[in-house]
C-alpha positions in Angstrom: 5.3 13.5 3.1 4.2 11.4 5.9 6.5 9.9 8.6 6.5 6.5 6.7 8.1 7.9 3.7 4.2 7.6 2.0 3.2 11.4 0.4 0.3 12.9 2.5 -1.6 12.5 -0.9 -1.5 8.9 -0.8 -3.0 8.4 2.4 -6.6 8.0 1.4 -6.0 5.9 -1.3 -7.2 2.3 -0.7 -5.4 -1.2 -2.0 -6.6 -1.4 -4.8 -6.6 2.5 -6.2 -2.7 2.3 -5.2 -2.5 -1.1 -6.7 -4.1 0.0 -10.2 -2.6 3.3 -10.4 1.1 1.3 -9.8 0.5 -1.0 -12.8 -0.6 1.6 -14.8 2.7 3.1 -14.1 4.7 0.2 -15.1 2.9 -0.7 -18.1 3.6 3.3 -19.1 7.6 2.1 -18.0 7.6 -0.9 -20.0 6.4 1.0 -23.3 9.2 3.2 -23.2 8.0 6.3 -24.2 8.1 9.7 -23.1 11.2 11.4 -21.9 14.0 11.0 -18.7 12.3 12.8 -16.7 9.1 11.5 -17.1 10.4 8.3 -16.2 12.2 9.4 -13.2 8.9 10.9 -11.7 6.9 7.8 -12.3 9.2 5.7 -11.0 9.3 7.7 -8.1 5.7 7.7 -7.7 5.5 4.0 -8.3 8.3 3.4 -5.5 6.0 5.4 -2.9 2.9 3.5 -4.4 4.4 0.6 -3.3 5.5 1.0 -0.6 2.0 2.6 0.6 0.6 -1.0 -1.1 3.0 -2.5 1.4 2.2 -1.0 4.7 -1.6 -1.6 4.0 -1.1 -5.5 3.2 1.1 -5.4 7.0 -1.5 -3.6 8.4 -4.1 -6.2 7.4 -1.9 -8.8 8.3 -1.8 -7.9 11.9 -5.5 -7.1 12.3 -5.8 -11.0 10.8 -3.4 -12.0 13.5 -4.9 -10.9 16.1 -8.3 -12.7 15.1 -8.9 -15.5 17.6 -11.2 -18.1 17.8 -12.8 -19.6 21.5 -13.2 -23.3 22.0 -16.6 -22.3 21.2 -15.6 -21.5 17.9 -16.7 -18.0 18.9 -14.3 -15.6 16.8 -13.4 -12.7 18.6 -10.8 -9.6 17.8 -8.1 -8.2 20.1 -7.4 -4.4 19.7 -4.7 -3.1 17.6 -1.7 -1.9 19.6 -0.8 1.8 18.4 1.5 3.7 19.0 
């Protein structure tokens, strides 16, 4: 598991793979069926999906943010901070 409490095996999943495979989990919820345990894991999976879902829309938010625009009109990017 990563530092951000995402599993390593989410990491390469995009938006929308994360997004579809969490609905998919809570349509499967909703329905009711299987057994406890079952549940449990999917829920837990659909907690770290969204959280991953999460820290992707913040990280597009900041790269959006940063996104300035010259009196030109000229659009122009400053870098991401890491760290």
């Amino acid at each position: 598991m990563s530092k951000n409490g995402v599993p390593d095996d989410m990491k390469n999943l995009g938006f929308e793979e994360a997004l579809e495979e969490l609905e998919k989990i809570v349509r499967n919820l909703e329905l009711g069926q299987g057994n406890l345990d079952d549940a449990m894991n999917a829920y837990e999976r659909g907690a770290q999906l969204k959280k991953h879902c999460e820290l992707q829309l913040a990280e597009a938010k900041t790269r959006v943010e940063k996104i300035s625009f010259a009196d030109s009109g000229a659009a122009s990017v400053e870098p991401m901070e890491t760290g």
